[in-house]
N, C-alpha and C positions, 0 to 999 in steps of 0.2 A: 841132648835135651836137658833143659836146666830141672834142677830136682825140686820137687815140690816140699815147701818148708810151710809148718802149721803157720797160722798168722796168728797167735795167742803167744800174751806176752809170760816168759817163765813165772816159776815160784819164786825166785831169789826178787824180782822184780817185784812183782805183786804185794811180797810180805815187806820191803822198802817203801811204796808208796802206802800201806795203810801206817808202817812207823809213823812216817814225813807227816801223813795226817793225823795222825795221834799228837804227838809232839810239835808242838809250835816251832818249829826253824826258822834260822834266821833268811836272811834273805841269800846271804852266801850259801848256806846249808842247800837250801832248794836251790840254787842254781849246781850245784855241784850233784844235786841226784838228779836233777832235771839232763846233764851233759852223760852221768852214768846212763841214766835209763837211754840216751839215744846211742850213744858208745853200741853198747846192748843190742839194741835193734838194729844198727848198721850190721856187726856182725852176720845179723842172718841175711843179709842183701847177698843176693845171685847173683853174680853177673853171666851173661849170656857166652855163647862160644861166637868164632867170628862167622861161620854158619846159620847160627840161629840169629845173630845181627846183621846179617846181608839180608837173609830170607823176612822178617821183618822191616827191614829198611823196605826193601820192592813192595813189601805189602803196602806201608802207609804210602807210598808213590804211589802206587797204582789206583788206592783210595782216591788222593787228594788230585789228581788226574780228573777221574771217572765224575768227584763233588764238581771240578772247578767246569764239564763240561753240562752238569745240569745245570747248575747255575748262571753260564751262560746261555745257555738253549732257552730257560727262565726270561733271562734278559732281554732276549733278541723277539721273543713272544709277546711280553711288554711293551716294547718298544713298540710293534710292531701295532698293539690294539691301541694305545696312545695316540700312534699317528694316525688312525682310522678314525678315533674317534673327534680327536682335535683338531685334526689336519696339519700340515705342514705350514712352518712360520713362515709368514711373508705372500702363503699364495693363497 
């Protein structure tokens, strides 16, 4: 199971962007703690096991399966009062 990480970003971070706002930087300055601060946050990214990414793959399949059959079921119901109501082109 992947481990659960706070989603708050550090103090080293935090006390970087009130500097960056205190002090006017240049525009290279801000990109350069703009590419820090994500640096930063990638670190804490999880990646999953190849278990917990199979068992998630089936899930969203099994979802988009299940949507794609209401929405046809939707479709074929439509159709179906449409032709009732308008009748069939030509007769």
């Amino acid at each position: 199971m992947a481990r659960k990480v706070v989603d708050e970003p550090s103090e080293e971070i935090v006390a970087n962007a009130k500097l960056a706002r205190d002090s006017k930087r240049g525009p290279f300055a801000r990109m350069s703690l703009f590419i820090k601060q994500v640096m930063a946050e990638l670190r804490k990214v999880v990646t999953p096991t190849r278990k917990e990414l199979l068992s998630y793959t089936g899930v969203v399949l099994v979802f988009v399966v299940i949507m794609m059959a209401i929405v046809s079921a939707f479709d074929w119901v439509f159709a179906l009062a449409v032709t009732y109501v308008f009748g069939t082109p030509g007769g």
